[in-house]
N, C-alpha and C positions, 0 to 999 in steps of 0.2 A: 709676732714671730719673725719680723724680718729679720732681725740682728742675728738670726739661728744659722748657724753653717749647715750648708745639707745634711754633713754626715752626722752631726745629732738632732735628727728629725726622728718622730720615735716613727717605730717600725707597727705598720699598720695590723690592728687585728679585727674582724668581724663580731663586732657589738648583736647583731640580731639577725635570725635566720628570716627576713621576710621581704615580701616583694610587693606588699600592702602599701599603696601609696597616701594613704590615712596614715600611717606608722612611721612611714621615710619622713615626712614632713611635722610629723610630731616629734621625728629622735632630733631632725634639724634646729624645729626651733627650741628644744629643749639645751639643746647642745651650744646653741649660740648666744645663749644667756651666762655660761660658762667660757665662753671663748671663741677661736675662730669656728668657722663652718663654711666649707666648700660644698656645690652642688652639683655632677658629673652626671651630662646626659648624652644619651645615645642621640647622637643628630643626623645620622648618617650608615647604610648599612650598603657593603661590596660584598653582593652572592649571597650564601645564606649566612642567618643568626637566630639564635636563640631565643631575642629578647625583642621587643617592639620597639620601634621609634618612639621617643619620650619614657624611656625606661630610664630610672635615674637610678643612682650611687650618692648616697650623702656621707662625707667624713668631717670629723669635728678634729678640731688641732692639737690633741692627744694621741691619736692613731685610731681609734674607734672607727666604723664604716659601716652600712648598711646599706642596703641594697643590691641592685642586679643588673648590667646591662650584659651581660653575656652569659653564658650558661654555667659559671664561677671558676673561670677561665682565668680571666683578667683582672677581676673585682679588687685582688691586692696590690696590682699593679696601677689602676686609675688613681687608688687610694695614695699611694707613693705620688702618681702625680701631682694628688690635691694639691697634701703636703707639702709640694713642692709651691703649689699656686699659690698657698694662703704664707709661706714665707717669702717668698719675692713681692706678694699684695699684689698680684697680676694675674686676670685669667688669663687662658690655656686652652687650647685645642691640640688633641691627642691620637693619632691613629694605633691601631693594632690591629694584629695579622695581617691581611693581603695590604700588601702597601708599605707598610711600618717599618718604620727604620729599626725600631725593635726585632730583631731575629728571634729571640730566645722567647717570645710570645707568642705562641699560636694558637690561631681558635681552631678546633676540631674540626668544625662544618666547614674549613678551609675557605668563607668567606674577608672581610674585613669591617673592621667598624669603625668609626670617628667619634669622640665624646668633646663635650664643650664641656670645660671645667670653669664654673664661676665660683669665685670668692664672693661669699654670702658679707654685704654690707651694712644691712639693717632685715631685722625678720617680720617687718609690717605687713609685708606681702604673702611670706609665708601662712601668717596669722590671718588673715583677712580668703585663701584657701580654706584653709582648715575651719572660720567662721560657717562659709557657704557649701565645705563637705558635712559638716554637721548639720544644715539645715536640707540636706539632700540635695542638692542643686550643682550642675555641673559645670569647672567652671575650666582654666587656666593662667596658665604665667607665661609671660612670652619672653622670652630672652634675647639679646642683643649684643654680641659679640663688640660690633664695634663700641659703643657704648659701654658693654662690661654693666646691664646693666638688667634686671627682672622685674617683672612688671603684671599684676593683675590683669588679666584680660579674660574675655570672654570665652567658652569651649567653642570649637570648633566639632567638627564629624572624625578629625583623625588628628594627628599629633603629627606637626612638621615645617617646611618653612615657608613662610611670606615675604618674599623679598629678601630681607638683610636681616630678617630674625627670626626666631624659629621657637611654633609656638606648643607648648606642652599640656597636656590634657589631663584634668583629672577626674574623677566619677563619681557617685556614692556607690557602697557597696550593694551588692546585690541585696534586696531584700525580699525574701524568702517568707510569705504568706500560707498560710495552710488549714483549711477548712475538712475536718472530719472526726470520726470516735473508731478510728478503726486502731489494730497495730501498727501497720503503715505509716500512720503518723508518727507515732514515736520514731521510728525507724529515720523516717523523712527527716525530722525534726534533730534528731542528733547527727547525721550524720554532716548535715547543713550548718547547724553549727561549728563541729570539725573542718569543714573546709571554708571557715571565715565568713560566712554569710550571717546577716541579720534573719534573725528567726521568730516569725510572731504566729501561736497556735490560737484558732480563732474561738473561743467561746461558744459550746452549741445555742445555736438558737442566736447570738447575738453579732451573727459577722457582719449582715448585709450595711450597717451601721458603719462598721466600723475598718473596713473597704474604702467607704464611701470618705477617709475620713486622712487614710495613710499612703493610698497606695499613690506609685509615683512611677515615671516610666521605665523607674531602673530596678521596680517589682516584678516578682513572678508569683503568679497563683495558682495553687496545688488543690484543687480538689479530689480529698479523698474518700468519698464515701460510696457505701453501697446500698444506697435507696436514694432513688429521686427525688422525692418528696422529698426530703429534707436539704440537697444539693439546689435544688435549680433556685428558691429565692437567693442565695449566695452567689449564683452563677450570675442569675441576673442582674446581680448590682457591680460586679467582676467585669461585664462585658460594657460596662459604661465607664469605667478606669481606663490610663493610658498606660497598662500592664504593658512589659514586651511579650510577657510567656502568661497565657490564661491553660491549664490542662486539667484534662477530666479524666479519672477510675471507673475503668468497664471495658466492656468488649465491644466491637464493632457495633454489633447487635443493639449494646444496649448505648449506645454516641445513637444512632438512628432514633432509637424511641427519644431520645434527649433531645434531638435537634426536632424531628417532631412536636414534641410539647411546647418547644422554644418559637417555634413556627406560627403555633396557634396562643400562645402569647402574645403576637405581634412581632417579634426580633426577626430583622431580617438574613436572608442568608447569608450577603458578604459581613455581616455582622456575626455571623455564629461559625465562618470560615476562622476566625483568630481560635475558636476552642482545638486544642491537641490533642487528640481524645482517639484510639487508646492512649495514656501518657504516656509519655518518657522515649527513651531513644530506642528503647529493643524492647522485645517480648515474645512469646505472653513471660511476665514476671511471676513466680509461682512461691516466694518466699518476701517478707518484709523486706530486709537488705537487697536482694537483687532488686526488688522494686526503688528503693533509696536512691540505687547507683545508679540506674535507669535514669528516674526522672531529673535529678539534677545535673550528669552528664547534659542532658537534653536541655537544662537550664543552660547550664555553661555555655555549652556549644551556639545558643540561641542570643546570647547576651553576645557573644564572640559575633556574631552575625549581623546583628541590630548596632552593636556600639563598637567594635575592635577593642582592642585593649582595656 
């Protein structure tokens, strides 16, 4: 695209409504099998923003774009600048709002942002991601302005800079584990799907197995049931996993007779302190759905807490 004059650069349009960093990095390197591909990250936030440090924007060199780093704000605007990156063949660093020579760009939360625009040069890297989000393991890409230059690296606790380059974070997605024969499951179980979660409903009688077998620290486990007996061997194989969210169905009353039972099992206290029991963020929940919303807010918010973004 160098030889292109800017003014026939096509005019950007949003390829995909998602902010699934699994998705951005599959349209990328899908896209760059077909041709350019630019990659626009949030590096930098003045006051507030919408979107997290390491929020990216990928555009391929048709106009297509996907992704988010501001609240869909600016999104056609970075995109313009890719465009712009991937026909000069030179990244780019971009401010908008507070700062920006851009007037006619303003972000609402009257903060400001900076993105680093790379021109994607080969998608080994890309690919070599997306390997290690498939096998659940968390990884990153570290970028290097001066350099111009992306790089498999290791996760980190947050997404940001080291020195002279600035490293970006990616996760597996939440996976959403769920033990019980009530309606609540179902309830659980679709609504977790709807909001992009892996969702695995566990076989009566056959979890503790199979617990033992998946879970990972970027699982949550939903125990739904209303009889002991049949919850605590499932619980107890739960509480030997490096779940971030373990939660348990019931009342006060009955987490007491649980932790109880779990006591004289042997499981110690600061051991049986990880259970969340009543579950979910609010209650009492008195219908399947409000129960749903409940405990997966409680998800969310807990993954938000344990990992950021």
């Amino acid at each position: 695209m160098k030889d292109i004059p800017n003014h026939q650069l096509p005019t950007p349009v949003r390829a995909l409504l998602t902010d699934e960093p699994i998705e951005l990095l599959k349209f990328a390197a899908e896209a760059f099998v077909e041709g350019q591909v630019a990659i626009a990250t949030l590096v930098d936030i003045r006051g507030g923003a919408a979107r997290a440090l390491g929020s990216q924007v990928i555009t391929s060199s048709d106009g297509r774009f996907a992704g988010y780093v501001s609240g869909g704000c600016v999104e056609a605007a970075v995109a313009a600048e890719a465009l712009l990156a991937m026909a000069d063949g030179c990244d780019r660093t971009v401010l908008f709002g507070d700062g920006s020579p851009f007037l006619d760009v303003v972000l609402p939360c009257g903060g400001g942002i900076t993105v680093a625009i790379h021109v994607l040069r080969e998608a080994a890297e890309i690919e070599k991601v997306l390997e290690r989000l498939e096998l659940r393991q968390a990884t990153g890409l570290r970028y290097s302005p001066e350099r111009q230059s992306l790089v498999l690296a290791d996760a980190a606790d947050r997404a940001g800079w080291a020195g002279d380059s600035f490293l970006a974070v990616y996760r597996p997605r939440t996976q959403i584990i769920i033990s019980g024969q009530t309606t609540e499951v179902r309830s659980v179980a679709r609504l977790a799907e709807c909001s992009g979660f892996e969702v695995a409903v566990l076989a009566p009688g056959g979890g503790s197995h199979f617990i033992g077998e998946v879970v990972d620290p970027f699982s949550a486990i939903l125990l739904l049931h209303h009889d002991l007996e049949q919850e605590i061997p499932v619980l107890q194989a739960a509480l030997q996993t490096s779940c971030f969210y373990l939660g348990a169905l019931g009342s006060r009353r009955t987490h007491r007779r649980r932790v109880d039972r779990l006591l004289r099992l042997g499981h110690g206290e600061t051991e049986l302190a990880r259970i969340k029991a009543p579950i979910g963020l609010f209650g009492p929940a008195r219908d399947s759905a409000s129960l749903a919303l409940s405990v997966l807010a409680d998800v969310a918010a807990s993954r938000l807490e344990a990992f950021g973004r």
